[in-house]
MDAnalysis code that builds the backbone (N, CA, C; Angstrom):
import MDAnalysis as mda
import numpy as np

u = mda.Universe.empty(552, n_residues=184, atom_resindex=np.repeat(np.arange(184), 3), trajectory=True)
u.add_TopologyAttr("name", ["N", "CA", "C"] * 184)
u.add_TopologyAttr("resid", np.arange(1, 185))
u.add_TopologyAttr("resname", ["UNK", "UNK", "UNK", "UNK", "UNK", "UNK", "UNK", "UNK", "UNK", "UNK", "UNK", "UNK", "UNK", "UNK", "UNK", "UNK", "UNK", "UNK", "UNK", "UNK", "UNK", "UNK", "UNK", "UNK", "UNK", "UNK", "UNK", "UNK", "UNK", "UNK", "UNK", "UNK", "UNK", "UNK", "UNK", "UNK", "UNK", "UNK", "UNK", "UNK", "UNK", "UNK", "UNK", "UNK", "UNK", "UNK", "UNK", "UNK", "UNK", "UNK", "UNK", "UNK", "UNK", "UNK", "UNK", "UNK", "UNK", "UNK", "UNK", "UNK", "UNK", "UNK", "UNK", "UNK", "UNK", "UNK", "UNK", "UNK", "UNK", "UNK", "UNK", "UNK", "UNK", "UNK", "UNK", "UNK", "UNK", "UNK", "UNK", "UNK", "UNK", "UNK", "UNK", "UNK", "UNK", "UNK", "UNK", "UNK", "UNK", "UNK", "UNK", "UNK", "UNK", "UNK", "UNK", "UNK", "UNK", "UNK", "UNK", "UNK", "UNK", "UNK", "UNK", "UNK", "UNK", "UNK", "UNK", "UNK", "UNK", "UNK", "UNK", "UNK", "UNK", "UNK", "UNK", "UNK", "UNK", "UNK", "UNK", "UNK", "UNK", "UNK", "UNK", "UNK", "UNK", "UNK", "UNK", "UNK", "UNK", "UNK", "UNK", "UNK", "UNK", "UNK", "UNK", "UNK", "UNK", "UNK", "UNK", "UNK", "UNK", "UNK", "UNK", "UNK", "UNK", "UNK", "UNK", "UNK", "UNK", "UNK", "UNK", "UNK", "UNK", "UNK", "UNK", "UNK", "UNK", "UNK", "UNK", "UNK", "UNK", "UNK", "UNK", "UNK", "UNK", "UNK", "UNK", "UNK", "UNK", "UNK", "UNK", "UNK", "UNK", "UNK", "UNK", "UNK", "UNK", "UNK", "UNK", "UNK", "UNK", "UNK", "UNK", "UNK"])
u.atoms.positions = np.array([
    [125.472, 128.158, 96.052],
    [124.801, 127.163, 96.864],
    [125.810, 126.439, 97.760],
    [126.693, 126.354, 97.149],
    [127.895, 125.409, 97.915],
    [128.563, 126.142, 99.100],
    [128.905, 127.553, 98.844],
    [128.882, 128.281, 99.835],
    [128.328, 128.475, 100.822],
    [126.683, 128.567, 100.636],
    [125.769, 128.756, 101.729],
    [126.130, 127.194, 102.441],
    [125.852, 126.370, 101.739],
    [125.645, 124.725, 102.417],
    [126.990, 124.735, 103.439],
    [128.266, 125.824, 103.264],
    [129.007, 125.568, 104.305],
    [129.042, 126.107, 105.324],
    [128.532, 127.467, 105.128],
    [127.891, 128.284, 106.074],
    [127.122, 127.902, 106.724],
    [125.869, 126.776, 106.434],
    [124.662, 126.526, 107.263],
    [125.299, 125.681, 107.963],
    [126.767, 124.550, 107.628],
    [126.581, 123.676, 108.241],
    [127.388, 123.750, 109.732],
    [127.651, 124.882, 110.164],
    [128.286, 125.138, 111.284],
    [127.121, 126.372, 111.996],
    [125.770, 126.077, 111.164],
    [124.598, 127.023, 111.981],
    [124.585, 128.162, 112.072],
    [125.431, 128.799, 110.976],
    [125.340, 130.327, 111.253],
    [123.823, 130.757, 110.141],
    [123.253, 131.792, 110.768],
    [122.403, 132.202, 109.560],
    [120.874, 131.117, 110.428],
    [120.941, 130.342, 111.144],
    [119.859, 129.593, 111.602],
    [119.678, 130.640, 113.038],
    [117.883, 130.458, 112.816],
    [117.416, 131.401, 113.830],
    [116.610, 130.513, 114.833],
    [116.026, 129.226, 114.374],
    [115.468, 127.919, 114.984],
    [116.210, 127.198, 115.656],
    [116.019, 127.225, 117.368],
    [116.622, 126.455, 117.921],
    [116.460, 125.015, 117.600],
    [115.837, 124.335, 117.305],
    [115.402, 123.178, 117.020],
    [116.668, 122.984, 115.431],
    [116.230, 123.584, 114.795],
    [117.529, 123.429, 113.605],
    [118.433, 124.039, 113.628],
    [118.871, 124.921, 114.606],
    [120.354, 125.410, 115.022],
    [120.961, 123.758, 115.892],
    [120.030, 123.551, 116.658],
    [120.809, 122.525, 117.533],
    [120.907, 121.008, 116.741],
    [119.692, 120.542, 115.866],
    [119.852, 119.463, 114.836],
    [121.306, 119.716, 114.257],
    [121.146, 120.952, 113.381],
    [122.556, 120.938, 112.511],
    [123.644, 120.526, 113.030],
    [124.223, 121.549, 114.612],
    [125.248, 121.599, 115.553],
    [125.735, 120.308, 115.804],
    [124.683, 119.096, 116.119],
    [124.881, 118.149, 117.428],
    [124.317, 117.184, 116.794],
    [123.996, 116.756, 115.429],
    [123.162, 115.729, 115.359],
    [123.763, 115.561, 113.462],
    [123.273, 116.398, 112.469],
    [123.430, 116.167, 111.268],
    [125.258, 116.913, 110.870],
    [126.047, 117.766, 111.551],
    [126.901, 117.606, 111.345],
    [128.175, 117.127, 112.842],
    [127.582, 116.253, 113.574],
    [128.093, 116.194, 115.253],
    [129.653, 115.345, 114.970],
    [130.699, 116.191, 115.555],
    [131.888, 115.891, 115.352],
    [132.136, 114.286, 116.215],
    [131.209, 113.969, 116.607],
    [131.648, 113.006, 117.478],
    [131.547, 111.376, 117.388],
    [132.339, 110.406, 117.107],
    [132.151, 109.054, 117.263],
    [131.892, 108.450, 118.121],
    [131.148, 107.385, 117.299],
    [130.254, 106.674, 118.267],
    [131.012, 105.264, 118.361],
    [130.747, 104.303, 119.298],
    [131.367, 103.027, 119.147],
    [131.226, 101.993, 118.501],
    [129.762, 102.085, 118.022],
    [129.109, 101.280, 116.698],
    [129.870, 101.643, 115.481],
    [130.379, 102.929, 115.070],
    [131.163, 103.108, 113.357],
    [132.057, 102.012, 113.760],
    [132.818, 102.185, 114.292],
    [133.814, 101.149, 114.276],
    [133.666, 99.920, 114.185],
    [133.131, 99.256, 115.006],
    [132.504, 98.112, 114.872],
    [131.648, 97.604, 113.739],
    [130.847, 98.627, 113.120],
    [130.174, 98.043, 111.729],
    [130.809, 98.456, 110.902],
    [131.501, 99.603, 110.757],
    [132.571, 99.765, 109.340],
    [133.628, 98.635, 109.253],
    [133.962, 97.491, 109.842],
    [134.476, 96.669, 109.377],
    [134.519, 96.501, 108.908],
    [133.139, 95.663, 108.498],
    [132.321, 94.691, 107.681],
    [131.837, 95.737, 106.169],
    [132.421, 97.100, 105.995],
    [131.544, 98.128, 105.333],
    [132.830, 98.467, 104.008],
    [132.416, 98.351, 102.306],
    [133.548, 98.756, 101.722],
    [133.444, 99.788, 101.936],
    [134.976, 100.275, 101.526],
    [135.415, 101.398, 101.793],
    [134.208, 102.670, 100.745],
    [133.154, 103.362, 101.154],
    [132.449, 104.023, 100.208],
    [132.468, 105.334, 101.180],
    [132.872, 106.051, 101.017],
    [132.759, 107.656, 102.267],
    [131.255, 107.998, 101.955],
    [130.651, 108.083, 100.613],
    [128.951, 108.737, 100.922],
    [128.141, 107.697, 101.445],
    [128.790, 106.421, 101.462],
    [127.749, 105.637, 102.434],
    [127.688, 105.931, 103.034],
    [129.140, 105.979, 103.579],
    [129.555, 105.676, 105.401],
    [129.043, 106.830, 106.452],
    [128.811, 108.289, 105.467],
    [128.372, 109.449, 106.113],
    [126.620, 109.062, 106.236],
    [125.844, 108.234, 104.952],
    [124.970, 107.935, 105.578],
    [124.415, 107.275, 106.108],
    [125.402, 106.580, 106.662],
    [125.179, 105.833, 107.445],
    [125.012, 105.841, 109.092],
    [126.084, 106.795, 108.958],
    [126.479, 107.517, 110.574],
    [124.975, 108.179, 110.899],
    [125.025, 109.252, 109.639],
    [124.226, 109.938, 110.139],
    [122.603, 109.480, 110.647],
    [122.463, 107.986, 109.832],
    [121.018, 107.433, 110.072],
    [121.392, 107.010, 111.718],
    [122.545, 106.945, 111.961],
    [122.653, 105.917, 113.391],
    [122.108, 107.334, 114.636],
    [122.874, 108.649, 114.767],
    [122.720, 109.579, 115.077],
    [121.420, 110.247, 115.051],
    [120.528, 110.546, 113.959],
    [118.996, 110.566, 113.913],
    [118.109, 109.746, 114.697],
    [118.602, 108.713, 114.616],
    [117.720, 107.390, 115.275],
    [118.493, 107.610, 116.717],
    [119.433, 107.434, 117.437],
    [119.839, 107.935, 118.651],
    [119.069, 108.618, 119.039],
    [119.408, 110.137, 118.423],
    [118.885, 111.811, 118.696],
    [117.511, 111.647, 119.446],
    [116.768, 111.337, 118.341],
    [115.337, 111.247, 118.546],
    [114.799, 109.882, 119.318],
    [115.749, 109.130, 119.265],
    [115.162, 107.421, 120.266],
    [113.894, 106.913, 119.609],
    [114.129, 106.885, 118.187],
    [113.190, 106.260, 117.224],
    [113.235, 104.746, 117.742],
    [112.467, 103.840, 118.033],
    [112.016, 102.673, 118.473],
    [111.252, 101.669, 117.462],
    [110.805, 102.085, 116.239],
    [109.959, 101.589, 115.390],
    [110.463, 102.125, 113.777],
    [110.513, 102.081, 113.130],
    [111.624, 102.639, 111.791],
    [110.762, 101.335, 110.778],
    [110.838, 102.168, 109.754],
    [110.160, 101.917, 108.301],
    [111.713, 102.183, 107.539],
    [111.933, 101.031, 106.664],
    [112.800, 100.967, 105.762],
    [112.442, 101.074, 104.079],
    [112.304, 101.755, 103.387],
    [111.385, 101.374, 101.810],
    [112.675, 101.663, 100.656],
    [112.855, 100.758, 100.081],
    [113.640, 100.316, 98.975],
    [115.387, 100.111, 99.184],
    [115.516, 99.546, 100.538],
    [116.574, 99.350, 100.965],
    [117.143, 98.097, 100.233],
    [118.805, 98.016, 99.508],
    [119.472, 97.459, 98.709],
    [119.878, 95.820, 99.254],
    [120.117, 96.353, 100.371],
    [120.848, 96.180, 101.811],
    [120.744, 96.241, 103.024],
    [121.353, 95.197, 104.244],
    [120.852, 95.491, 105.879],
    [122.165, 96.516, 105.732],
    [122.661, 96.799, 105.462],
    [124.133, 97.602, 106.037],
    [123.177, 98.822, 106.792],
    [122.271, 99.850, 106.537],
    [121.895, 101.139, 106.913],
    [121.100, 100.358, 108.512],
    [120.007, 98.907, 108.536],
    [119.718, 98.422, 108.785],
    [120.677, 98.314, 110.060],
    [121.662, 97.901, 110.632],
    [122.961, 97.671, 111.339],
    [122.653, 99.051, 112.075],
    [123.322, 100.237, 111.438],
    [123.530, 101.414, 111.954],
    [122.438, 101.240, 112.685],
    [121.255, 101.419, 112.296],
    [120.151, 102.034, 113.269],
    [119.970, 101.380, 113.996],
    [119.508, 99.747, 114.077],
    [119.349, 99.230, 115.604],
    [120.802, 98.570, 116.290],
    [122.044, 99.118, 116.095],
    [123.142, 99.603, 117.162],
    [122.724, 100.590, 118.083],
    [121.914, 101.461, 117.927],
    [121.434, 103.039, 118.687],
    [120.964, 102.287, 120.340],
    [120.110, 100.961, 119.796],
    [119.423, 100.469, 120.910],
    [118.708, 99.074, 120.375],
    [118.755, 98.327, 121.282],
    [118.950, 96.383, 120.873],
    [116.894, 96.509, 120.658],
    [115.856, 97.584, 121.521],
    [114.756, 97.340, 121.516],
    [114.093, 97.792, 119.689],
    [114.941, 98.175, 118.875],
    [114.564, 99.032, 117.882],
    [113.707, 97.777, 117.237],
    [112.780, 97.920, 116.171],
    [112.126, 96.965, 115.733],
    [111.888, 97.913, 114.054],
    [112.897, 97.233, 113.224],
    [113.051, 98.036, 111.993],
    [112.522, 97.182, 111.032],
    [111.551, 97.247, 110.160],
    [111.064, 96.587, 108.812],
    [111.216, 97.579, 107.895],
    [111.463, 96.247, 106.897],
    [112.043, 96.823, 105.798],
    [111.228, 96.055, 104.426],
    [110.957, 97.441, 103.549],
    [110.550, 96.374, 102.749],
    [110.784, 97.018, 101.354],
    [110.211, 96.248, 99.947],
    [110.913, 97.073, 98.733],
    [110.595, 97.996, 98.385],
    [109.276, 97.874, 98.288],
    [108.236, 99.569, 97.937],
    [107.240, 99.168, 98.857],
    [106.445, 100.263, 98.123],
    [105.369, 100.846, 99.412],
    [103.831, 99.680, 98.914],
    [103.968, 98.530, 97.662],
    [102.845, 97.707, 97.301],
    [103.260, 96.669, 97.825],
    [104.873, 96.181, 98.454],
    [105.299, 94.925, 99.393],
    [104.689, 95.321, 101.011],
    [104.386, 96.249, 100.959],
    [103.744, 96.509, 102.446],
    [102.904, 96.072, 102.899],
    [101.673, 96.063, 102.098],
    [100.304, 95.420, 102.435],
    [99.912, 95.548, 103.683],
    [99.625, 94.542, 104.387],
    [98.681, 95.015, 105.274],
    [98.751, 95.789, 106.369],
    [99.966, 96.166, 106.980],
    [99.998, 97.425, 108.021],
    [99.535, 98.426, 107.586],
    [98.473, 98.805, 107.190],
    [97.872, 100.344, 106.881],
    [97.951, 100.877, 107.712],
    [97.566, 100.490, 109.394],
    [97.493, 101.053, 110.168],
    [98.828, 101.558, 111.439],
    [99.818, 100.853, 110.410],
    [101.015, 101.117, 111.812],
    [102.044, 102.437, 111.344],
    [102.075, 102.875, 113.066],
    [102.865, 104.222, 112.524],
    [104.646, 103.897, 112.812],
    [105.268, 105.032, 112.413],
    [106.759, 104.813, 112.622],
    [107.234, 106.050, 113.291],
    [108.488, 105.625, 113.802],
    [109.033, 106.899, 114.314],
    [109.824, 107.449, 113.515],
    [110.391, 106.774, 112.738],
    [111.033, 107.215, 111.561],
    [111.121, 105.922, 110.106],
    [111.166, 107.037, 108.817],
    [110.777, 106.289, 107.767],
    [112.200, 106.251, 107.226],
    [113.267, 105.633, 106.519],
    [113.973, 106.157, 106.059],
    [113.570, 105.306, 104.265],
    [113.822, 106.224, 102.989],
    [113.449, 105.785, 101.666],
    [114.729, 105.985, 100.737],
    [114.514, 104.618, 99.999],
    [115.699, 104.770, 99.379],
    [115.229, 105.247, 97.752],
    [115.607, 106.243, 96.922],
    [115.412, 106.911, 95.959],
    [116.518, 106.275, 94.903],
    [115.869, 105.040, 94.651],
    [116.714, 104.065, 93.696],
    [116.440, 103.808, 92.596],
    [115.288, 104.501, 91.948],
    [114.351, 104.420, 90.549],
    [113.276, 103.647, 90.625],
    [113.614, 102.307, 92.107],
    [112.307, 101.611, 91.689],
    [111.070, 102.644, 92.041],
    [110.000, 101.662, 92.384],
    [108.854, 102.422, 92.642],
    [109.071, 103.169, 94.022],
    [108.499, 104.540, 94.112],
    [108.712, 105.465, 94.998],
    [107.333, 105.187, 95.966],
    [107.482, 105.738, 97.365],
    [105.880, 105.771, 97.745],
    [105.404, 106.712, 97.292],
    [104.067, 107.278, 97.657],
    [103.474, 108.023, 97.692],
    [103.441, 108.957, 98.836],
    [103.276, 110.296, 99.114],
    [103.286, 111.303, 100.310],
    [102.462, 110.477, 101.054],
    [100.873, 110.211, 100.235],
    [99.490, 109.686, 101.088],
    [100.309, 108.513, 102.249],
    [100.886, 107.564, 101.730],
    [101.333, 106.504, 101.876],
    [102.182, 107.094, 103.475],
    [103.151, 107.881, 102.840],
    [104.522, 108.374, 104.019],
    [103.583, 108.907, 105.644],
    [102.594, 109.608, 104.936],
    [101.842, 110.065, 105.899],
    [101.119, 109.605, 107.027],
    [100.479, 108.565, 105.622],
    [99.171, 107.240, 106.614],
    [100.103, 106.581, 107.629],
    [101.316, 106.201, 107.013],
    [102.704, 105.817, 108.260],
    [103.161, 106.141, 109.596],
    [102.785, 107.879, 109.492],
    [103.918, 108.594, 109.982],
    [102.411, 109.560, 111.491],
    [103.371, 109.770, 112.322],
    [102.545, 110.569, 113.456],
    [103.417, 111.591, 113.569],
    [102.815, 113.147, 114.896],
    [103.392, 114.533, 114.494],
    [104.894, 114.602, 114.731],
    [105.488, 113.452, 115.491],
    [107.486, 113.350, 115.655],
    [107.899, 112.455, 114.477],
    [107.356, 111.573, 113.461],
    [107.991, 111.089, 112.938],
    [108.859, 111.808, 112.055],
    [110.206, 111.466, 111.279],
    [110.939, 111.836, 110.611],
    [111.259, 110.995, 109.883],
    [111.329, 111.286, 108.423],
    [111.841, 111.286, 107.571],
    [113.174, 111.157, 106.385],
    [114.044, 110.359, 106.402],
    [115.215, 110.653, 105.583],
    [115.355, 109.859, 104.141],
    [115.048, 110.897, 103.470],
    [115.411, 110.636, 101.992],
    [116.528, 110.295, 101.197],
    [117.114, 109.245, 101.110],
    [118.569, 108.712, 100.480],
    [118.575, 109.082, 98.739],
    [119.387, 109.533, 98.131],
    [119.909, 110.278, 96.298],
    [118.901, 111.166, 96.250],
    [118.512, 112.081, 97.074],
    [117.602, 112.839, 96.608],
    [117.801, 113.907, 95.217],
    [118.676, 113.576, 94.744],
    [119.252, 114.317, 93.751],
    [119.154, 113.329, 92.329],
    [119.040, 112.161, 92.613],
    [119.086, 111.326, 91.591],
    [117.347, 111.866, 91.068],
    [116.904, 110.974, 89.783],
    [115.463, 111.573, 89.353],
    [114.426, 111.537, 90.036],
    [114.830, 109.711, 90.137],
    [113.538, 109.511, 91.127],
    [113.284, 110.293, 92.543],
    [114.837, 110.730, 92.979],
    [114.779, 111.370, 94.339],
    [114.280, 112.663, 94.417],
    [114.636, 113.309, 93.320],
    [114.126, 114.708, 93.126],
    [112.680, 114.849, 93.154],
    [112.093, 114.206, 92.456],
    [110.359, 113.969, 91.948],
    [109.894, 114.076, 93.568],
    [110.720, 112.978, 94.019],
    [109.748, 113.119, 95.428],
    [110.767, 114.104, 96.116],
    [111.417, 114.662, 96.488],
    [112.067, 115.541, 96.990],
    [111.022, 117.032, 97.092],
    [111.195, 117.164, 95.635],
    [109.831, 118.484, 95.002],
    [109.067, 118.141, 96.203],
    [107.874, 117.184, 95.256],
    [106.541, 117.312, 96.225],
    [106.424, 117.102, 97.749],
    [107.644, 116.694, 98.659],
    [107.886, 116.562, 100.047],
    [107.620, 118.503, 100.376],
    [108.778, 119.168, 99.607],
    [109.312, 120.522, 99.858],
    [107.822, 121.554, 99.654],
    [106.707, 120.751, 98.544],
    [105.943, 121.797, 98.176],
    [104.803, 121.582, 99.326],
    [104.742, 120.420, 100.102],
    [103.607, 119.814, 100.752],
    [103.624, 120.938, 102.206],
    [102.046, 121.234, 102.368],
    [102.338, 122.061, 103.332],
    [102.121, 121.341, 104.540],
    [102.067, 120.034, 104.900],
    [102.055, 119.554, 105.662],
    [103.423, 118.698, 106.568],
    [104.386, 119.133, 105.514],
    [105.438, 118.965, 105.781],
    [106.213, 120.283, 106.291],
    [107.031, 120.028, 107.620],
    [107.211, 121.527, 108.366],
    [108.370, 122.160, 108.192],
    [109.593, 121.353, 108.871],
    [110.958, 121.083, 108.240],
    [111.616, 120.205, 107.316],
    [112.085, 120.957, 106.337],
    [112.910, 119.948, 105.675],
    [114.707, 120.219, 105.744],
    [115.606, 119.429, 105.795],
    [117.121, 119.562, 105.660],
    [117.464, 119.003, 104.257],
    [118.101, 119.382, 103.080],
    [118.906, 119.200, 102.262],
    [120.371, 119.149, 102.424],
    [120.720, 117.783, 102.862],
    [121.935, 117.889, 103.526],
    [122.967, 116.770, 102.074],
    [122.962, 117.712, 101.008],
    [123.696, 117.157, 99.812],
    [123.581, 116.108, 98.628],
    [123.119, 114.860, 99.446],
    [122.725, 114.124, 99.048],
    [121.158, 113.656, 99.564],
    [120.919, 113.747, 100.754],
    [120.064, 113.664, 101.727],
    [119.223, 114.544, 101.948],
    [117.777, 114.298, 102.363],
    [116.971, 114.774, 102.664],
    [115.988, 114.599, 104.163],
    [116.481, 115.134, 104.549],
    [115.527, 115.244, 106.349],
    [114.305, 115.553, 105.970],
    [113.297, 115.141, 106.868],
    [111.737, 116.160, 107.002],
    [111.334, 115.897, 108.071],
    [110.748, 116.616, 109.024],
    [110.386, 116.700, 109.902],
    [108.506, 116.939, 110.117],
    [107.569, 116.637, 110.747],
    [106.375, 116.823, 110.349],
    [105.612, 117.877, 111.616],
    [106.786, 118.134, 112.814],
    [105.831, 118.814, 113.947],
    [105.055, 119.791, 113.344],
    [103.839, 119.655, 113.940],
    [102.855, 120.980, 113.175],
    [103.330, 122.653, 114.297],
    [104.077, 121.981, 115.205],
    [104.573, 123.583, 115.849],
    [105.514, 124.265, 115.158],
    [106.673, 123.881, 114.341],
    [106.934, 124.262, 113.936],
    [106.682, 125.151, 112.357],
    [107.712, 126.356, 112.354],
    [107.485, 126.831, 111.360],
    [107.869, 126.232, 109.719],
    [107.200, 126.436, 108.794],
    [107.740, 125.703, 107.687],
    [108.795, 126.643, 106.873],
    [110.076, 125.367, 107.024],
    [111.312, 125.845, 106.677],
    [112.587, 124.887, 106.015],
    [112.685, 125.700, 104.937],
    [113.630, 124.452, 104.513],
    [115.020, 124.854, 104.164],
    [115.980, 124.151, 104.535],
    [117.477, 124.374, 104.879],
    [118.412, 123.624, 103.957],
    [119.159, 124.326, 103.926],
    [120.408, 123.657, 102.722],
    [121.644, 124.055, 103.721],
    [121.659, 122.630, 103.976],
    [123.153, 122.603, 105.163],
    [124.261, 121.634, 103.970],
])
């Protein structure tokens, strides 16, 4: 597995332009931005944060997510990264998916969930959220709670792309695309 994950992560073996060019330029993109610097100041020294941290700033760039759902966030630190991308971002955050209440009806451009043991959402929940560009990023998906929902994200056929990027979990929901899931 560890092998392949190094292989994918320089895109060889990808036949999807859409996840040839994600991987390339976006989930492994050699390039700094001027925000790490500036918020890793303030950031202890943790390297699996700091990678996901980057990488939430870069997703939210990529795609010019404008609206972002936060669920079981510890911390603003991930909070920082993403509206650095752009000052219009409008990010809520909240503990689980029963502190939400009454927005039933609002969608996001991207959800990001933190897989911390507390209470997890529900798919129904991620969904009722989410429209056909929103995305998805799953934080310890490896931990229990992350796995549980990890599974049923991967088994859902309404879910199109997914990335397993180690710790992390991408999903993607376009219904054009083919359903495919990647271990970069």
């Amino acid at each position: 597995m560890k092998l392949l994950r190094k292989w994918r992560a320089k895109g060889h073996g990808v036949h999807s332009p859409f996840a040839f060019h994600l991987i390339r330029n976006v989930i492994h993109s050699p390039h700094e931005y001027y925000a790490f610097s500036d918020i890793e100041k303030t950031l202890p020294d943790n390297k699996s944060a700091k990678a996901f941290y980057r990488l939430s700033f870069r997703l939210t760039h990529h795609f010019k997510a404008r609206n972002v759902l936060e669920i079981g966030a510890k911390d603003s630190l991930n909070t920082k990264f993403i509206q650095a991308t752009n000052k219009e971002i409008r990010c809520t955050s909240v503990k689980n998916e029963t502190t939400f209440g009454n927005s039933q009806n609002e969608k996001f451009d991207a959800i990001f969930i933190y897989a911390n043991g507390d209470e997890m959402p529900t798919l129904e929940t991620l969904f009722s959220h989410s429209h056909n560009d929103t995305f998805w990023v799953i934080r310890s998906i490896k931990n229990k709670a992350g796995k549980q929902l990890w599974k049923k994200i991967i088994d859902d056929e309404r879910v199109r792309v997914t990335f397993d990027v180690t710790e992390t979990g991408i999903v993607f929901l376009q219904p054009s695309h083919h359903k495919l899931n990647y271990f970069v």
